[in-house]
C-alpha positions in Angstrom: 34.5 -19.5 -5.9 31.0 -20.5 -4.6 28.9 -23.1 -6.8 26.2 -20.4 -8.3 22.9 -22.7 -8.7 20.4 -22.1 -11.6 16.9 -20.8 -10.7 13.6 -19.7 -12.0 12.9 -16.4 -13.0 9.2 -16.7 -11.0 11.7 -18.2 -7.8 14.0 -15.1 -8.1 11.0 -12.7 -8.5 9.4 -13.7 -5.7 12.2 -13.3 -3.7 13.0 -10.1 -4.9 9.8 -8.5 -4.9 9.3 -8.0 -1.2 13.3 -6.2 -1.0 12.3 -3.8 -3.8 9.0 -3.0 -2.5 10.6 -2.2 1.1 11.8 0.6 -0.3 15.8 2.1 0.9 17.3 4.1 3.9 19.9 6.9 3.0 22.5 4.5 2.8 21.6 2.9 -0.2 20.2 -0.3 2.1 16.9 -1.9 2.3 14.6 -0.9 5.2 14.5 -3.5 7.5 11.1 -3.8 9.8 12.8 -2.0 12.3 13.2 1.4 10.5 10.0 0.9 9.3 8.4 0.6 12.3 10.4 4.1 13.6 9.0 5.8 10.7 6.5 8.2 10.9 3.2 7.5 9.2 3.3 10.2 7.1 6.8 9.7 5.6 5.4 5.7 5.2 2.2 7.3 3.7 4.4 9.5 1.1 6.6 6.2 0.6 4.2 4.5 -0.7 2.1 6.9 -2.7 5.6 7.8 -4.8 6.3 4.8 -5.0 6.2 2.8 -8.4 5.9 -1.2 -8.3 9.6 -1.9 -9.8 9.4 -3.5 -13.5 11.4 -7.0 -13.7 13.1 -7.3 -17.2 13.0 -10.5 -18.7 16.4 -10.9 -20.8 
């Protein structure tokens, strides 16, 4: 079992911010800069218009 460490919700927001934003392949993966890059503008262009800014819960 691996030692989990606390940390900060602004530490784990920041971190996870950038992954959310990426937006995900067909396989349920992030995009990595890669498939980006292959991706036609258009389809980055309609990425990013539909796309909503993820909301973070507090608990």
């Amino acid at each position: 079992m691996k030692h989990i460490q606390p940390v900060s919700v602004e530490q784990a927001r920041s971190e996870a911010l950038p992954l959310l934003l990426q937006g995900f392949n067909r396989r349920g993966q992030a995009r990595t800069d890669r498939e980006r890059s292959q991706r036609a503008a258009v389809k980055l262009e309609r990425d990013d218009r539909h796309c909503t800014p993820p909301e973070i819960c507090t608990l």
